[in-house]
C-alpha positions in Angstrom: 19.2 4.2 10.2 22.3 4.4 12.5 24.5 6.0 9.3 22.0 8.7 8.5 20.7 9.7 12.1 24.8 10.3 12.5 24.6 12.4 9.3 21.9 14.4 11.4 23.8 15.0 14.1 26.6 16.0 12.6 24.8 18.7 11.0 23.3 20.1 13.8 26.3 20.4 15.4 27.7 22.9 13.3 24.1 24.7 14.2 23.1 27.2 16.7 19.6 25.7 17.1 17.2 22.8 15.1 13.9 24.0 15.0 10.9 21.8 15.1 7.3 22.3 15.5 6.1 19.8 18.0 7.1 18.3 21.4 7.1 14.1 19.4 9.5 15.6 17.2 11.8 17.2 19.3 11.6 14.6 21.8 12.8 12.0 18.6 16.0 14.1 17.4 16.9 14.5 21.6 16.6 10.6 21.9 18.9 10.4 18.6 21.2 12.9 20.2 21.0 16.2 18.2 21.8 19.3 20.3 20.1 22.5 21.1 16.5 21.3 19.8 14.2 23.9 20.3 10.2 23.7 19.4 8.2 26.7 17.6 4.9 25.6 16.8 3.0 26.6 13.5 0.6 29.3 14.0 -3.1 29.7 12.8 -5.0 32.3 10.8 -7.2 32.5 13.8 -9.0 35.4 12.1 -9.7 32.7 9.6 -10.1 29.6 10.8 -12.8 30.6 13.5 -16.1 28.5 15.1 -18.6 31.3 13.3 -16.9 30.5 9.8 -20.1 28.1 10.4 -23.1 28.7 8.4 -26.0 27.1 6.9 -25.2 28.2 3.0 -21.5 26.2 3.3 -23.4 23.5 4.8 -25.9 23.3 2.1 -23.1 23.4 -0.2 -20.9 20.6 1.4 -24.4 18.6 1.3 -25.1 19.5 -2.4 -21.3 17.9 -3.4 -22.9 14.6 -2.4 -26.2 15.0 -3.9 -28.0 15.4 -0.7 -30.8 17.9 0.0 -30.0 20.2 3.2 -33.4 20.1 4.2 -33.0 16.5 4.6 -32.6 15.7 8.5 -30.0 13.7 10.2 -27.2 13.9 7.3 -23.9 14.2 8.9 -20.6 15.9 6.6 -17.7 14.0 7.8 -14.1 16.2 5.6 -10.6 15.0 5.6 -8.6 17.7 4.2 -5.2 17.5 2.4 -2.4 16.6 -0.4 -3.8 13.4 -2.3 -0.3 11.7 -1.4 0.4 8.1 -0.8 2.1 9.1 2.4 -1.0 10.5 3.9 -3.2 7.3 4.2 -5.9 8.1 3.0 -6.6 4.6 2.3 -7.0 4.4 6.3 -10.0 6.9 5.8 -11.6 6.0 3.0 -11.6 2.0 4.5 -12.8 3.0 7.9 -15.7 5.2 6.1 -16.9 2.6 4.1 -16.8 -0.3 6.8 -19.0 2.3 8.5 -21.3 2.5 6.1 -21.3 -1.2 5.5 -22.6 -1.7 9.5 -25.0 1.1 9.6 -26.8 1.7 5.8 -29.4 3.1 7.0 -27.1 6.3 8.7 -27.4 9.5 6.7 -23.5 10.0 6.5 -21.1 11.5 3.9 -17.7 12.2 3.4 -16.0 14.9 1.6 -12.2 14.5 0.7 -10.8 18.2 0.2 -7.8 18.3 -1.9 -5.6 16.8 -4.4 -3.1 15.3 -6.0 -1.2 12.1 -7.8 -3.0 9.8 -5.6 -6.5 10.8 -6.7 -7.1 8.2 -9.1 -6.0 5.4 -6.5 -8.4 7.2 -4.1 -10.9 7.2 -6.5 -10.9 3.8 -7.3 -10.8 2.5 -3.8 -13.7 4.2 -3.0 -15.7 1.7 -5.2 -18.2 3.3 -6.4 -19.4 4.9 -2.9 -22.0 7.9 -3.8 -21.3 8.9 -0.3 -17.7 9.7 -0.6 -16.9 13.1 -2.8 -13.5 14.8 -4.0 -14.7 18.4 -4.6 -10.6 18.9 -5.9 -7.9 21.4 -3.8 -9.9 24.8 -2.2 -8.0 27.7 -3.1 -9.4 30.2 -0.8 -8.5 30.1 2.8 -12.0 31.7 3.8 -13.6 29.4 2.1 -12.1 26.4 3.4 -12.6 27.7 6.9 -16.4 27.8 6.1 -15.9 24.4 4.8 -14.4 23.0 7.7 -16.8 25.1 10.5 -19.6 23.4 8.8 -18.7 20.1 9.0 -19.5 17.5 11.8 -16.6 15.6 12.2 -13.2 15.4 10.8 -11.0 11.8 9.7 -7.5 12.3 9.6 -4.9 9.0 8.6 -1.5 10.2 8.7 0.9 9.2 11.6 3.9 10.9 9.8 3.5 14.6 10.0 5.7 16.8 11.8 3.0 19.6 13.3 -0.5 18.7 11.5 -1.4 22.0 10.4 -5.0 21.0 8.8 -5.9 19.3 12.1 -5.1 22.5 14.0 -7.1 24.6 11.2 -10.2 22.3 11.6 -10.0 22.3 15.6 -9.7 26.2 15.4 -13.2 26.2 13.3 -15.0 24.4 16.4 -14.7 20.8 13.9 -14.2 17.5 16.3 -11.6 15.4 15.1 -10.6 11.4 14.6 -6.9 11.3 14.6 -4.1 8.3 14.4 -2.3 8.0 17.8 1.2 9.2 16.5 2.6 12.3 15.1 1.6 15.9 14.6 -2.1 15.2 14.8 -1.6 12.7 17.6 -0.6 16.1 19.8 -3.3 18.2 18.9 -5.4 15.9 20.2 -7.6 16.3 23.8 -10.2 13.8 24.4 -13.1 16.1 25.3 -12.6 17.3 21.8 -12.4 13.8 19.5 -11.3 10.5 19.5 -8.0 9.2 18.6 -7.0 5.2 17.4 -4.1 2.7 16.5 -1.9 4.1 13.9 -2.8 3.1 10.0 -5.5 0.7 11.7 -8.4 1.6 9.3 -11.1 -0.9 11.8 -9.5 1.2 15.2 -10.0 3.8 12.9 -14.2 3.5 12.2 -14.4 1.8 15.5 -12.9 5.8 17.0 -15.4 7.7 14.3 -18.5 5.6 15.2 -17.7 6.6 19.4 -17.3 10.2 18.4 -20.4 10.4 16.2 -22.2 8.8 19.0 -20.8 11.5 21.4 -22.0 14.3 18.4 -25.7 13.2 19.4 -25.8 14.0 22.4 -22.7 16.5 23.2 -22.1 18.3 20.1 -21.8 22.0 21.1 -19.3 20.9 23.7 -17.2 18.5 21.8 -17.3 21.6 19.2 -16.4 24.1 21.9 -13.4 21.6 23.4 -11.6 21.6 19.9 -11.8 25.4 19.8 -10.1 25.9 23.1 -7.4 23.4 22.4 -6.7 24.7 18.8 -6.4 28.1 21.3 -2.8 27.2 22.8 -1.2 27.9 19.9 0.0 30.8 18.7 -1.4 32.9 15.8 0.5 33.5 13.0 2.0 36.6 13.7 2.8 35.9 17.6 4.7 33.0 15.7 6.3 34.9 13.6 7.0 37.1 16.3 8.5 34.6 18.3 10.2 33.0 15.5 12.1 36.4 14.6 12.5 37.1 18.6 14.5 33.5 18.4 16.7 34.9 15.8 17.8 37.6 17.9 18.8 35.7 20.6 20.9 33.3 18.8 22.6 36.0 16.9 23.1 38.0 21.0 24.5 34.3 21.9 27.1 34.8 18.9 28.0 38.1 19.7 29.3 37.4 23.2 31.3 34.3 22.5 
């Protein structure tokens, strides 16, 4: 890696800034030497992506995807949103669902894998057979996903590779508790009163985490729910980043103008 992390930095020097959108990732290209690193989270669609997106029609519909009846008591909807993409892991989630399932039959549980893409068919297959895992295909509507996501219980995330981890900070936003891999952009949005977090690709660390979280849901719900608003709070909304973003701009070009 020595070649191309010198390929970086030789880049960046010719640039007034490198902007990143968390603290791991600037932290990494600091370590490997590249100057003037400055972070600028993402922002949300807080309007959006909100804890009364909630509601008991969306839930009936997340429900209906796996054949279950809404009236039915005890069924929890577990999501994991995103691109169908081998660098995602979804293997991770889909794994750690079904070894859940496998130690607890009896637990009303389903998950619902929101998205697409060229890994479907892998996915798919590795699901083997489950009735209790569902691929409803890529939601279009940003409303509508927030409903989604607000009226969920929980949601399994298994990639340690992104930069920021924009679907995690959509689905804290809604109110949704999260199970996140212990590196990268979800890895930061974490906060413990608001999930549980494990190993990195590790799908048993990974049901091990889900079972402790739906065991806090029981009996701590609203407050689990309320933590992953708050923390999904501290960053910006999408026009404060744009704001800031632009704000940025200026300042660099100020910086030019006096040299």
């Amino acid at each position: 890696m020595r070649p191309l992390w010198g390929l970086v930095r030789g880049i960046a020097r010719r640039c007034d800034a490198t902007l990143v959108a968390a603290d791991w990732q600037a932290a990494k290209l600091i370590i490997h030497g590249v100057p003037r690193v400055t972070r600028v989270p993402f922002g949300i669609e807080r309007e959006t992506f909100r804890p009364d997106a909630r509601s008991f029609e969306a839930r009936r519909d997340l429900l209906a995807l796996a054949s279950c009846d809404v009236r039915e008591e005890g069924t929890l909807v577990v999501v994991g949103v995103g691109r169908f993409a081998v660098e995602k892991r979804w293997d991770v989630v889909i794994d750690a669902f079904l070894r859940i399932r496998a130690r607890a039959p009896e637990r009303k549980l389903v998950l619902v894998l929101i998205g697409d893409g060229p890994e479907r068919e892998r996915m798919t297959a590795r699901c083997a057979g489950s009735p209790d895992i569902v691929m409803p295909g890529f939601v279009k509507g940003r409303e509508e996903l927030a409903r989604m996501l607000a009226s969920a219980d929980l949601l399994m995330h298994g990639c340690p590779f992104e930069t920021f981890g924009l679907s995690i900070a959509e689905a804290m936003s809604c109110g949704l508790p999260t199970v996140v891999p212990d590196e990268g952009g979800a890895a930061e949005m974490h906060v413990p009163a608001a999930g549980e977090r494990y190993r990195s690709l590790d799908a048993e660390a990974c049901a091990s985490a889900t079972e402790r979280l739906l065991a806090r849901l029981a009996t701590d719900g609203d407050a689990i729910r309320a933590a992953a608003a708050t923390a999904a709070s501290r960053l910006p909304n999408v026009l404060e980043q744009f704001e800031g973003q632009v704000a940025l701009y200026q300042r660099l070009l100020d910086a030019r103008r006096h040299v």
